[in-house]
mmCIF file of the N, C-alpha and C atoms, coordinates in Angstrom:
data_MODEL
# 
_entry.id   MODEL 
# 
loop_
_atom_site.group_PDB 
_atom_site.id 
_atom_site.type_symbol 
_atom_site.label_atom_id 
_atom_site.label_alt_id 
_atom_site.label_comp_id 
_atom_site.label_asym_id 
_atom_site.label_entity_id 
_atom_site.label_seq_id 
_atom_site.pdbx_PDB_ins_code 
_atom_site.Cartn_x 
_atom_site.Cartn_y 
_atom_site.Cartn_z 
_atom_site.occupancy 
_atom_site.B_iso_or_equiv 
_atom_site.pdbx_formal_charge 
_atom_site.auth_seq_id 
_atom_site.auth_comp_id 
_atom_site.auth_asym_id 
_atom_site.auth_atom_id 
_atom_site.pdbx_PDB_model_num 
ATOM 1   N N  . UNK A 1 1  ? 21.554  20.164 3.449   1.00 0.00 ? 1  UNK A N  1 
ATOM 2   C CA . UNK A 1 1  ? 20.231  20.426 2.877   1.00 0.00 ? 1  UNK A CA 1 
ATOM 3   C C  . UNK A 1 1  ? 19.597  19.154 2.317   1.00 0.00 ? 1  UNK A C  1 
ATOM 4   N N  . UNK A 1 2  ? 20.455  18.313 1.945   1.00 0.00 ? 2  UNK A N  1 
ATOM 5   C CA . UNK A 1 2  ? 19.977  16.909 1.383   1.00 0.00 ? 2  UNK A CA 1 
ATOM 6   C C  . UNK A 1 2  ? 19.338  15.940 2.312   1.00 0.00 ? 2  UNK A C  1 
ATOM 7   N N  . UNK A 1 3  ? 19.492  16.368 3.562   1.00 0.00 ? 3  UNK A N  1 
ATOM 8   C CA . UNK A 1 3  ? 19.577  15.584 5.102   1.00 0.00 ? 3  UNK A CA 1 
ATOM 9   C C  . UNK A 1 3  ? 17.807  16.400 5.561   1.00 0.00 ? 3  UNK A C  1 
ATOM 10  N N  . UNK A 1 4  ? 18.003  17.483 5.261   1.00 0.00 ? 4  UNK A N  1 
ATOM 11  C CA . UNK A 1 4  ? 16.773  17.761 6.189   1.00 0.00 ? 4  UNK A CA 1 
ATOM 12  C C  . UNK A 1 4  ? 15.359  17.841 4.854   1.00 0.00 ? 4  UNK A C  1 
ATOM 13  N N  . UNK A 1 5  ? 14.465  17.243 5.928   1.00 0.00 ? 5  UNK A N  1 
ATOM 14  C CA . UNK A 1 5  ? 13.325  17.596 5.126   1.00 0.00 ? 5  UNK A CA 1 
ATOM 15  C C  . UNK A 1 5  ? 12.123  18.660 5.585   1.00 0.00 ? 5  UNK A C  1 
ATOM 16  N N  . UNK A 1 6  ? 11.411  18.971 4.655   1.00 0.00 ? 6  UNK A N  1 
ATOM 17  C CA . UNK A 1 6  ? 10.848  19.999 5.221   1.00 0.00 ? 6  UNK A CA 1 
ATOM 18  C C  . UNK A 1 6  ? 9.689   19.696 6.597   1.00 0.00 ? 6  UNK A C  1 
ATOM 19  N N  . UNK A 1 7  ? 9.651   18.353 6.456   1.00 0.00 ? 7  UNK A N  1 
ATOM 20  C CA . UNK A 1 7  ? 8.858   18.049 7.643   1.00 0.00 ? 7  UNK A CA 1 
ATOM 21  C C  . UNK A 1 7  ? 9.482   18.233 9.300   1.00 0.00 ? 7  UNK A C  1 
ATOM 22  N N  . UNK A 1 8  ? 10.797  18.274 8.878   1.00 0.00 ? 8  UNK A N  1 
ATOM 23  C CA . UNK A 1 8  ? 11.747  18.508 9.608   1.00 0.00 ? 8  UNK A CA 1 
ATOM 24  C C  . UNK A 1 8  ? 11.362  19.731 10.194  1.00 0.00 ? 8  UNK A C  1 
ATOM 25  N N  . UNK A 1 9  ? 11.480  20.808 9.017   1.00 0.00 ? 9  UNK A N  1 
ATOM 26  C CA . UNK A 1 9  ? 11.530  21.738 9.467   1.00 0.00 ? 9  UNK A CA 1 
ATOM 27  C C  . UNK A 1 9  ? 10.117  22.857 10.307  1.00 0.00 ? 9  UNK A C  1 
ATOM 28  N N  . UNK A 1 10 ? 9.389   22.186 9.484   1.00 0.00 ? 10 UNK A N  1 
ATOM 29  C CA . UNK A 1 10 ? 7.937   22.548 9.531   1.00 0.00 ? 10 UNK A CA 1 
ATOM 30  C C  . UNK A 1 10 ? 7.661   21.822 11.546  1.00 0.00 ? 10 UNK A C  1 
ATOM 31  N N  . UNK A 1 11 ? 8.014   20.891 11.777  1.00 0.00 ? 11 UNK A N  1 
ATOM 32  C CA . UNK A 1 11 ? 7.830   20.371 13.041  1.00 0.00 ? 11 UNK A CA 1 
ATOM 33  C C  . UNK A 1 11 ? 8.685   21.051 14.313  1.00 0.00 ? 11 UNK A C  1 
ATOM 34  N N  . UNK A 1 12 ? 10.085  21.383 13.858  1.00 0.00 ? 12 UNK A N  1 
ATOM 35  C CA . UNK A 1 12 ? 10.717  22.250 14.462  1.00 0.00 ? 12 UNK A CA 1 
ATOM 36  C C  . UNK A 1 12 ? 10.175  23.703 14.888  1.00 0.00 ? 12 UNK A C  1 
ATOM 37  N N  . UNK A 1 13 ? 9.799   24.317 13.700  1.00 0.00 ? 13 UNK A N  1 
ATOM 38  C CA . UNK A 1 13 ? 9.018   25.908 14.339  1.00 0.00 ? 13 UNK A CA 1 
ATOM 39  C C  . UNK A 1 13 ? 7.478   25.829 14.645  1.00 0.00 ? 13 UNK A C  1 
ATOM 40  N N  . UNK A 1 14 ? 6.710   24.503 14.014  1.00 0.00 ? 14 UNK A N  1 
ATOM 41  C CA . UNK A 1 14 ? 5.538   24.934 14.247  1.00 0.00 ? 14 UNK A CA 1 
ATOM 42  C C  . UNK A 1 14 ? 5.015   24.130 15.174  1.00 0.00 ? 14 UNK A C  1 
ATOM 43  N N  . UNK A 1 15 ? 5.862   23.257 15.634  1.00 0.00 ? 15 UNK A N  1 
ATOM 44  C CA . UNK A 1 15 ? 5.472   22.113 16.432  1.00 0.00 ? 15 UNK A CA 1 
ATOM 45  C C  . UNK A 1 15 ? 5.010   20.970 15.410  1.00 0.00 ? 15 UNK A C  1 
ATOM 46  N N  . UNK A 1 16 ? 3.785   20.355 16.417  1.00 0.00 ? 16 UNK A N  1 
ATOM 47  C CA . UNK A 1 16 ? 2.664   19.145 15.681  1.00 0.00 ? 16 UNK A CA 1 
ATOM 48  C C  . UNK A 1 16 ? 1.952   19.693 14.580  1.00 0.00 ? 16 UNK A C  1 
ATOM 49  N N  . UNK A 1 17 ? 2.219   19.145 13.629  1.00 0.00 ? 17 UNK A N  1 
ATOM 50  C CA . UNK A 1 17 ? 1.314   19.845 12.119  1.00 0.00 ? 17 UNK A CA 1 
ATOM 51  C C  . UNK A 1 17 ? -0.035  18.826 11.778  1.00 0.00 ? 17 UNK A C  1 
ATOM 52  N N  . UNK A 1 18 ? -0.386  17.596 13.386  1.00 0.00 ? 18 UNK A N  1 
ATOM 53  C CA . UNK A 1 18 ? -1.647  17.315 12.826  1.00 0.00 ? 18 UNK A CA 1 
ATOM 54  C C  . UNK A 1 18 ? -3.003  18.077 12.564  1.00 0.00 ? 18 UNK A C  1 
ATOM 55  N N  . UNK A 1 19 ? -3.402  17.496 11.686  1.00 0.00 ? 19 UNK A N  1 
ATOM 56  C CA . UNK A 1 19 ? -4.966  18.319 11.448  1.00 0.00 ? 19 UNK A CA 1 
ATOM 57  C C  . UNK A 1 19 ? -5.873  18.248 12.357  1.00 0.00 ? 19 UNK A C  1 
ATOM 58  N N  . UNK A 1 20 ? -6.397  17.344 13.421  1.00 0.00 ? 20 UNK A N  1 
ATOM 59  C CA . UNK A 1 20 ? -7.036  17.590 14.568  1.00 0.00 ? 20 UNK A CA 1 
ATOM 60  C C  . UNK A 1 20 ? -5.997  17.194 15.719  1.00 0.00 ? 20 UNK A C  1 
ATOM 61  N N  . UNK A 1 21 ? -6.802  17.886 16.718  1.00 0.00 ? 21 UNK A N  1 
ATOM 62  C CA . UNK A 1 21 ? -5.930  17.621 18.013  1.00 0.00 ? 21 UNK A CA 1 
ATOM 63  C C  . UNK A 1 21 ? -5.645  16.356 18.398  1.00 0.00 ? 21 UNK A C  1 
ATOM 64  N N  . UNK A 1 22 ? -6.579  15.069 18.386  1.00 0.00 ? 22 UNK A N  1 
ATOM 65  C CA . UNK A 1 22 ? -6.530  14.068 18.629  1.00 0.00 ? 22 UNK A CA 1 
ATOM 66  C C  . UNK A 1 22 ? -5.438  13.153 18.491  1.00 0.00 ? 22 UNK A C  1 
ATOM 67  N N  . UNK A 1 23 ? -5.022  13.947 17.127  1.00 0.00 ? 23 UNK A N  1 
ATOM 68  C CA . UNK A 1 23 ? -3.756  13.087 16.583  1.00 0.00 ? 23 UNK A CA 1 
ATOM 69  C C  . UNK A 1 23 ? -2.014  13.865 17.358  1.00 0.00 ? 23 UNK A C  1 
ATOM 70  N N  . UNK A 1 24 ? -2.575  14.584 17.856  1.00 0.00 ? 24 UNK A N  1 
ATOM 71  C CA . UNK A 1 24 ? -1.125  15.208 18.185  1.00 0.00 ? 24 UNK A CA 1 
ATOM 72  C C  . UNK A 1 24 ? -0.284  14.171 18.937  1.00 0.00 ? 24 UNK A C  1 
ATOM 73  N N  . UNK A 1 25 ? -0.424  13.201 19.938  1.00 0.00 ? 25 UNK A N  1 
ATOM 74  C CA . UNK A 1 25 ? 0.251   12.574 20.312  1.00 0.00 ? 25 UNK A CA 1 
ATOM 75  C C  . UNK A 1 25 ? 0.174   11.100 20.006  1.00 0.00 ? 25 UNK A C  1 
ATOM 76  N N  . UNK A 1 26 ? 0.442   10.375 20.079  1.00 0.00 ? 26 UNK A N  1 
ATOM 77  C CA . UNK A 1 26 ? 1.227   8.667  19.530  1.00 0.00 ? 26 UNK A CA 1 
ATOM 78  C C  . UNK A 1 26 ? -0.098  7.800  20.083  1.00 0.00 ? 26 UNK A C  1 
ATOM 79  N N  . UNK A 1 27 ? -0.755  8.364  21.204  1.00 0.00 ? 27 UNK A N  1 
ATOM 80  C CA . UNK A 1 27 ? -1.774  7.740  21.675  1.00 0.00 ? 27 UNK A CA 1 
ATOM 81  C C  . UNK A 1 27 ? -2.908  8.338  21.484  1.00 0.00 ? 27 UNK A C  1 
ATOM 82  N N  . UNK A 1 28 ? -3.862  8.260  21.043  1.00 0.00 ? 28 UNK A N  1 
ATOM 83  C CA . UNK A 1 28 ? -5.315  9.033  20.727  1.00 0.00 ? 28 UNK A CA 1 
ATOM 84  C C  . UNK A 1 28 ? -6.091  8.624  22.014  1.00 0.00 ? 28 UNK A C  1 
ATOM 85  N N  . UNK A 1 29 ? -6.266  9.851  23.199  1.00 0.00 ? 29 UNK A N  1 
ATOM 86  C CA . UNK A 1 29 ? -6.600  9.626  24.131  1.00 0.00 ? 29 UNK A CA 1 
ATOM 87  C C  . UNK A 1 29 ? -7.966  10.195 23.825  1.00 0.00 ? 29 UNK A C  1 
ATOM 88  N N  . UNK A 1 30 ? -8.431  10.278 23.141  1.00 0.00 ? 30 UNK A N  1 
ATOM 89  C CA . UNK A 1 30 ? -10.260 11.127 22.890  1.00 0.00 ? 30 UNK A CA 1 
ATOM 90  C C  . UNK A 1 30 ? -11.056 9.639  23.326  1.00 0.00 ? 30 UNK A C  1 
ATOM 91  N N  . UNK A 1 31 ? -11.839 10.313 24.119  1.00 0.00 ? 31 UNK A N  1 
ATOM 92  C CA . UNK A 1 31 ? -13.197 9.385  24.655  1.00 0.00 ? 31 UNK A CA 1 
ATOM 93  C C  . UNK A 1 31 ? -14.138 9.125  23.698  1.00 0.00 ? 31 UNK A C  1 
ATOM 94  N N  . UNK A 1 32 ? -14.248 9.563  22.492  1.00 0.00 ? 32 UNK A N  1 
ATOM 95  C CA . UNK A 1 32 ? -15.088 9.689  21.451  1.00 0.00 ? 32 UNK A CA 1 
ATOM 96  C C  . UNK A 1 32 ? -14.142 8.460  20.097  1.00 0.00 ? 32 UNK A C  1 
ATOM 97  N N  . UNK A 1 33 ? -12.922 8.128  20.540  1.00 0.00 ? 33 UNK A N  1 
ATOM 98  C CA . UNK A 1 33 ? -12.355 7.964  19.399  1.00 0.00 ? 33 UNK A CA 1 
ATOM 99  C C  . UNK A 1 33 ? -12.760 6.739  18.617  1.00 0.00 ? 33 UNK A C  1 
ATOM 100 N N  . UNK A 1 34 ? -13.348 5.976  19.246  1.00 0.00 ? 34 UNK A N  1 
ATOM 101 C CA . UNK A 1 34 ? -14.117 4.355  19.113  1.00 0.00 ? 34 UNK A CA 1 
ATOM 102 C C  . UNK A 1 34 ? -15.337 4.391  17.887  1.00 0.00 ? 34 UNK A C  1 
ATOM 103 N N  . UNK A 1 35 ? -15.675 5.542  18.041  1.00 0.00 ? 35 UNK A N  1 
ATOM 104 C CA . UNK A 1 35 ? -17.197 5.921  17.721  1.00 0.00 ? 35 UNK A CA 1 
ATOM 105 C C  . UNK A 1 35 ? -17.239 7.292  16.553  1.00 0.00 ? 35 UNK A C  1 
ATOM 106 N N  . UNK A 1 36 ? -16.280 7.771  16.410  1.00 0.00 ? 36 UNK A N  1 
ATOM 107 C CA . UNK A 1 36 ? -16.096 8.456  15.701  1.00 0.00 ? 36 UNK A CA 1 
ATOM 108 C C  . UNK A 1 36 ? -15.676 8.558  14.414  1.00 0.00 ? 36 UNK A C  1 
ATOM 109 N N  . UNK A 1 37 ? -16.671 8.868  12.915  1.00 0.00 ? 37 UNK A N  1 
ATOM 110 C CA . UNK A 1 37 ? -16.560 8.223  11.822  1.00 0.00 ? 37 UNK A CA 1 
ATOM 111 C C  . UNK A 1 37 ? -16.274 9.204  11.051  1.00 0.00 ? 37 UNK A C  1 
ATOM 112 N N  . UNK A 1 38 ? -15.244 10.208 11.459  1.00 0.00 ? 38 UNK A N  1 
ATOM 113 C CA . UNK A 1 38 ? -14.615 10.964 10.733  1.00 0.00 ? 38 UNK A CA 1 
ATOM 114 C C  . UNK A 1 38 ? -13.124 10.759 11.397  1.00 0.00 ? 38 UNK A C  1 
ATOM 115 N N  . UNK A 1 39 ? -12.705 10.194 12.322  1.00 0.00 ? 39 UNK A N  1 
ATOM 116 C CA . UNK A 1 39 ? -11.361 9.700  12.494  1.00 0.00 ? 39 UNK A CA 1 
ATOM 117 C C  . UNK A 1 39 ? -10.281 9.030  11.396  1.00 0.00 ? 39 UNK A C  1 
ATOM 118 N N  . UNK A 1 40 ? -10.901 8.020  10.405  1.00 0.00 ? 40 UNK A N  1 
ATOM 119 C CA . UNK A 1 40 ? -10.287 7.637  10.170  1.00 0.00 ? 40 UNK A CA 1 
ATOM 120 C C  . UNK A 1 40 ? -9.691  8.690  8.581   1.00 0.00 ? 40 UNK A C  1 
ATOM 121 N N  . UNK A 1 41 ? -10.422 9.008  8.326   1.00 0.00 ? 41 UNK A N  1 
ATOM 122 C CA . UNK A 1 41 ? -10.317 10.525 7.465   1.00 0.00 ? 41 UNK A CA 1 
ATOM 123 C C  . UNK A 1 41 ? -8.936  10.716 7.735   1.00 0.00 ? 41 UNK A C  1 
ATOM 124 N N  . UNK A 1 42 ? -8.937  11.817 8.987   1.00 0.00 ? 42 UNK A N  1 
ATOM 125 C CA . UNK A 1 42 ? -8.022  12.614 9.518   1.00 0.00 ? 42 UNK A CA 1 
ATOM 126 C C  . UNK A 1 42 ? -6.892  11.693 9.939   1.00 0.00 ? 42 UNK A C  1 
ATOM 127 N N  . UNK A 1 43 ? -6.749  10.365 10.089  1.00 0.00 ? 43 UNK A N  1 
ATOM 128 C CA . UNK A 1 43 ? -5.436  9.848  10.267  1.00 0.00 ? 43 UNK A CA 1 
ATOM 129 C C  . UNK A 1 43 ? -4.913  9.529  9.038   1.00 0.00 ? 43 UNK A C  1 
ATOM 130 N N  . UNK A 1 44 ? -6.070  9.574  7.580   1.00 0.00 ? 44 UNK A N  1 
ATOM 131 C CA . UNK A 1 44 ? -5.658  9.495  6.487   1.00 0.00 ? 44 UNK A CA 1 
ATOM 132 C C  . UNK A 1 44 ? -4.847  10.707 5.937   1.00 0.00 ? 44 UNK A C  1 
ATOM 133 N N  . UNK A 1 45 ? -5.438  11.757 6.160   1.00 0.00 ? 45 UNK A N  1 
ATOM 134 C CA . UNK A 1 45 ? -4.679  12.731 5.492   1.00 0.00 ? 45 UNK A CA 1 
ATOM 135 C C  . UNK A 1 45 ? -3.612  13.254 6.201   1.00 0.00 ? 45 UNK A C  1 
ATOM 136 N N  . UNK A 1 46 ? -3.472  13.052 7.966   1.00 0.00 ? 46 UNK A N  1 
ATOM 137 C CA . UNK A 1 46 ? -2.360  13.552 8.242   1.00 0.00 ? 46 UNK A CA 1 
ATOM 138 C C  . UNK A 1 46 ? -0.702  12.501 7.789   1.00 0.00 ? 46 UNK A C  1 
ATOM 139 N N  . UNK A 1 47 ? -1.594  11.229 7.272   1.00 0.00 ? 47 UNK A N  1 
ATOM 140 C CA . UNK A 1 47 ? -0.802  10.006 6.693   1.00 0.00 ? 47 UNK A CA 1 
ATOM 141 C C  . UNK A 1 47 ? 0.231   10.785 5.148   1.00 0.00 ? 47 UNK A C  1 
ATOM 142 N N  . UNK A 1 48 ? -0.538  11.506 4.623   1.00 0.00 ? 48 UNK A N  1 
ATOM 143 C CA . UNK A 1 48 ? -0.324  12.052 3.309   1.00 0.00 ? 48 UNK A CA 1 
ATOM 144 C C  . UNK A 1 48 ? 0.086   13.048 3.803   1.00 0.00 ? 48 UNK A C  1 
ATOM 145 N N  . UNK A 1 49 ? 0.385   14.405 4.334   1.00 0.00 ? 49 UNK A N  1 
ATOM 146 C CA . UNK A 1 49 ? 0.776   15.352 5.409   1.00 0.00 ? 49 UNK A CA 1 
ATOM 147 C C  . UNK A 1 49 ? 2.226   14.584 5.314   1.00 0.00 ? 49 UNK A C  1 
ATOM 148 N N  . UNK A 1 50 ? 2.408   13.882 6.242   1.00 0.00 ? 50 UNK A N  1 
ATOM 149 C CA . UNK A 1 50 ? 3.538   13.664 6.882   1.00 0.00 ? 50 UNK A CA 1 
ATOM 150 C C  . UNK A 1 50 ? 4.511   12.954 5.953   1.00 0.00 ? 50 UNK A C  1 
ATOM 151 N N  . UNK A 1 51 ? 4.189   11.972 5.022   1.00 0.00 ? 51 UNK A N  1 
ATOM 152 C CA . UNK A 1 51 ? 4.878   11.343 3.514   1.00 0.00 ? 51 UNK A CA 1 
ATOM 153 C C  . UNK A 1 51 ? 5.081   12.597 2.689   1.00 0.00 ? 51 UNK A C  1 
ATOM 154 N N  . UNK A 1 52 ? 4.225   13.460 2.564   1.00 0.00 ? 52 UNK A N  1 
ATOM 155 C CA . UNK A 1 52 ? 4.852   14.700 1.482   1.00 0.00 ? 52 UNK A CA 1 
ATOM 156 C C  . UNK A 1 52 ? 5.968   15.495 2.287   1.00 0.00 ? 52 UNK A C  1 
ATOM 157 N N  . UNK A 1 53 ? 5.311   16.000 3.548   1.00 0.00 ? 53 UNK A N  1 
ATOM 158 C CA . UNK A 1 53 ? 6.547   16.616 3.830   1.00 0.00 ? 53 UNK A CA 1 
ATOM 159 C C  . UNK A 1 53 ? 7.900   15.802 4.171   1.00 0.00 ? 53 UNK A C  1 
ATOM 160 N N  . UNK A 1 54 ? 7.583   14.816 4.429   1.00 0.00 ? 54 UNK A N  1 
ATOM 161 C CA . UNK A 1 54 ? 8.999   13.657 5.158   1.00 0.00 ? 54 UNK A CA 1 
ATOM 162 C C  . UNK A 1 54 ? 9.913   13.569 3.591   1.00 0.00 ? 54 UNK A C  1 
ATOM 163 N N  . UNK A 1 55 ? 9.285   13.376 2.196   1.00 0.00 ? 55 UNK A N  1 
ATOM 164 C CA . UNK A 1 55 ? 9.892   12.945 1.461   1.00 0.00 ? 55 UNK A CA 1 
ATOM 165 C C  . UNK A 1 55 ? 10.357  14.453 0.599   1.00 0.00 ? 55 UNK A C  1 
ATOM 166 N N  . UNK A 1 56 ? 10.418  15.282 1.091   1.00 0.00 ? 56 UNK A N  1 
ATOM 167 C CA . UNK A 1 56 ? 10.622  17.159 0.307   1.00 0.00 ? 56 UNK A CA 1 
ATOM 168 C C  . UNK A 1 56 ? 11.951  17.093 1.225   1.00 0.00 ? 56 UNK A C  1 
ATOM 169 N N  . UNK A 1 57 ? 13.427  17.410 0.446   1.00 0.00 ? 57 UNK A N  1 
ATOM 170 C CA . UNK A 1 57 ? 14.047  18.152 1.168   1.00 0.00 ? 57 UNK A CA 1 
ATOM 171 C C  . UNK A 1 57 ? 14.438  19.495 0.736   1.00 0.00 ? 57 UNK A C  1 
ATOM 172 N N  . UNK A 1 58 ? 14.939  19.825 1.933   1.00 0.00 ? 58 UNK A N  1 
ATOM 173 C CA . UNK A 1 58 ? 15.277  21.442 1.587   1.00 0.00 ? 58 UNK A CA 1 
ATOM 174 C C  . UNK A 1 58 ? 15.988  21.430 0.296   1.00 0.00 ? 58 UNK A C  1 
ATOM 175 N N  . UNK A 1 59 ? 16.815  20.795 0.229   1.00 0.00 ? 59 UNK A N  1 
ATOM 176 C CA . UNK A 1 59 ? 17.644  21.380 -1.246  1.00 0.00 ? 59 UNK A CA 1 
ATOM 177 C C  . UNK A 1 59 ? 16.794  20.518 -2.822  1.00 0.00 ? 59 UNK A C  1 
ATOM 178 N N  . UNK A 1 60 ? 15.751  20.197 -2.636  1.00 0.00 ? 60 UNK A N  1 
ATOM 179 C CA . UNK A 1 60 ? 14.692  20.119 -3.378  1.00 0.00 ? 60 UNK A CA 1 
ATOM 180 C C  . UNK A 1 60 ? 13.889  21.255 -3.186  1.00 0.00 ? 60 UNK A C  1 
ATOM 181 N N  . UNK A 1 61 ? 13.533  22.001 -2.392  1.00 0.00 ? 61 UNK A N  1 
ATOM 182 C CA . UNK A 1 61 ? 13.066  22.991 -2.312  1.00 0.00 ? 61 UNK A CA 1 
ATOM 183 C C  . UNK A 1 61 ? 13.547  24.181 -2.914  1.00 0.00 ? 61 UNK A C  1 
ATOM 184 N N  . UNK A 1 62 ? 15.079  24.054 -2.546  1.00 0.00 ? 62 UNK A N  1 
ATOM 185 C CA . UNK A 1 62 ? 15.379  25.025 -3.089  1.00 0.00 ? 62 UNK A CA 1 
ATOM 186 C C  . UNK A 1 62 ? 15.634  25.116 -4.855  1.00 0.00 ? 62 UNK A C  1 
ATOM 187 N N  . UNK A 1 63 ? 16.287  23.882 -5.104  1.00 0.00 ? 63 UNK A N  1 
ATOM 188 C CA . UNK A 1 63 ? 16.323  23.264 -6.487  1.00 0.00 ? 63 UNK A CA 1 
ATOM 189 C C  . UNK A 1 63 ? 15.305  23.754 -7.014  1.00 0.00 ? 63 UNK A C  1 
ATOM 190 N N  . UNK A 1 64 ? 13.845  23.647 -6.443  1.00 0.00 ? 64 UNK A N  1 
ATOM 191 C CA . UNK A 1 64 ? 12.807  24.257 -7.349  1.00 0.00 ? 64 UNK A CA 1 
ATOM 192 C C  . UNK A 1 64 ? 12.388  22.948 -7.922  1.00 0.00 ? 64 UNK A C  1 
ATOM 193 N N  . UNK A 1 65 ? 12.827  21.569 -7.338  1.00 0.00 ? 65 UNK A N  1 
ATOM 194 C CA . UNK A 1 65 ? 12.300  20.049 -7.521  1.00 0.00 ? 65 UNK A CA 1 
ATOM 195 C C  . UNK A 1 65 ? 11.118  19.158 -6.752  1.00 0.00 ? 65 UNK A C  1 
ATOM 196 N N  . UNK A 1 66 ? 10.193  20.358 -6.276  1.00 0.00 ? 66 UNK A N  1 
ATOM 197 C CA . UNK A 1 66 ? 9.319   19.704 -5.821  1.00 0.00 ? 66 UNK A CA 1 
ATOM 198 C C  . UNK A 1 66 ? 8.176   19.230 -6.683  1.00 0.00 ? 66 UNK A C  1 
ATOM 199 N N  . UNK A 1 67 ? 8.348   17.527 -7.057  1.00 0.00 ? 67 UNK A N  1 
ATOM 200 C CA . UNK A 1 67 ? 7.769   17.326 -7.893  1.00 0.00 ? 67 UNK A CA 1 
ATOM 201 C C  . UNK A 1 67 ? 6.566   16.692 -8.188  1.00 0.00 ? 67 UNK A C  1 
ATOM 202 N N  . UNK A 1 68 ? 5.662   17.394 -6.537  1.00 0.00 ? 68 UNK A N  1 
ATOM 203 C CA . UNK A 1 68 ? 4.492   17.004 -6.339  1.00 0.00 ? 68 UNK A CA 1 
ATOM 204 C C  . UNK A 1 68 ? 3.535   18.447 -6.270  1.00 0.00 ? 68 UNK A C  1 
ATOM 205 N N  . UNK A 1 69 ? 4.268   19.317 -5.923  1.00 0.00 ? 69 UNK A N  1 
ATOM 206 C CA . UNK A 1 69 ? 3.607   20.784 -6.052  1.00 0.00 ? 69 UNK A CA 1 
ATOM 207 C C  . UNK A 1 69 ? 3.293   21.496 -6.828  1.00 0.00 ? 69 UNK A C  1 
ATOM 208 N N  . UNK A 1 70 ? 2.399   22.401 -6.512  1.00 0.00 ? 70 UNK A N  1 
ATOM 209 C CA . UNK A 1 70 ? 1.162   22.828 -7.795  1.00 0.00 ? 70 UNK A CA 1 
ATOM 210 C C  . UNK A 1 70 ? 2.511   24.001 -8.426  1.00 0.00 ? 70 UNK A C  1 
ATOM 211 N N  . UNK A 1 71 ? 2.462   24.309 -9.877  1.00 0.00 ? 71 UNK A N  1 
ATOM 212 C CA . UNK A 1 71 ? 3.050   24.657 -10.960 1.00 0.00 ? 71 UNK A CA 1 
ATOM 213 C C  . UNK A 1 71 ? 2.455   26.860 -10.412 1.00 0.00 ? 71 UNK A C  1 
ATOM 214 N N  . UNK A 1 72 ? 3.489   27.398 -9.930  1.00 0.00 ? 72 UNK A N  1 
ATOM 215 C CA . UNK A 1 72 ? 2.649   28.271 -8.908  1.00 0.00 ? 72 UNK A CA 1 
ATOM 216 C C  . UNK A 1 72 ? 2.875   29.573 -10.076 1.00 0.00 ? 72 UNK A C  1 
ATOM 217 N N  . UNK A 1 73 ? 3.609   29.174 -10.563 1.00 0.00 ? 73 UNK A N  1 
ATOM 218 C CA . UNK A 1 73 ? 3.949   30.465 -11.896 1.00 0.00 ? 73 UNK A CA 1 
ATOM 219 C C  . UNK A 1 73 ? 2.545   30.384 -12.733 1.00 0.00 ? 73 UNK A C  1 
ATOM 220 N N  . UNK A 1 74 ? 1.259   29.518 -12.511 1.00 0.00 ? 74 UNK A N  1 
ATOM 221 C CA . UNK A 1 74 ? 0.029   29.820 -12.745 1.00 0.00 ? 74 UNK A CA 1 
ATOM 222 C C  . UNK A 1 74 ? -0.376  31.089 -12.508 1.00 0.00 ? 74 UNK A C  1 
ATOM 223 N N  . UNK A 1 75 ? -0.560  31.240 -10.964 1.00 0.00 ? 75 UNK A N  1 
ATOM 224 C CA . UNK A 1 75 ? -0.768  32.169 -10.374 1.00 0.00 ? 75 UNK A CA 1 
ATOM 225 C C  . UNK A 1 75 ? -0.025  33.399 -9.726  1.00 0.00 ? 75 UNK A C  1 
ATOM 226 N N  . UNK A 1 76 ? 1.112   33.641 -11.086 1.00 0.00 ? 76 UNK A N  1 
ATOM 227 C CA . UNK A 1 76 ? 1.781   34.802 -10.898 1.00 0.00 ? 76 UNK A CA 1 
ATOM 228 C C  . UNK A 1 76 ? 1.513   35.712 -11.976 1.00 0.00 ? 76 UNK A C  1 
# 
């Protein structure tokens, strides 16, 4: 559990967890991508995406040590 992270896991069942399609593969093949001024946005946040989940592991999860996530007993 110390080994896997949830990005791990999240990529395993759900596949690609980028936010637009563009980014799904290593090469951004969009004909638009040169010119497009909301790109760099979306490689920003799937940047933050992929560092939160890469750095969560499961047995932080389970620990109940995720110590970037919203405090959820707010909203219980």
């Amino acid at each position: 559990a110390d080994d896997i992270t949830i990005g791990d896991i999240l990529r395993t069942t759900e596949g690609n967890i980028a936010p637009v399609s563009c980014l799904e593969t290593d090469t951004n093949t969009c004909s638009r991508a040169a010119e497009c001024l909301t790109l760099p946005f979306w490689q920003g946040l799937y940047k933050v995406i992929n560092e939160y989940l890469d750095t969560t592991t499961l047995a932080d999860l389970l620990a109940n040590k995720c110590e970037n996530a919203m405090d959820m007993s707010l909203y219980i």
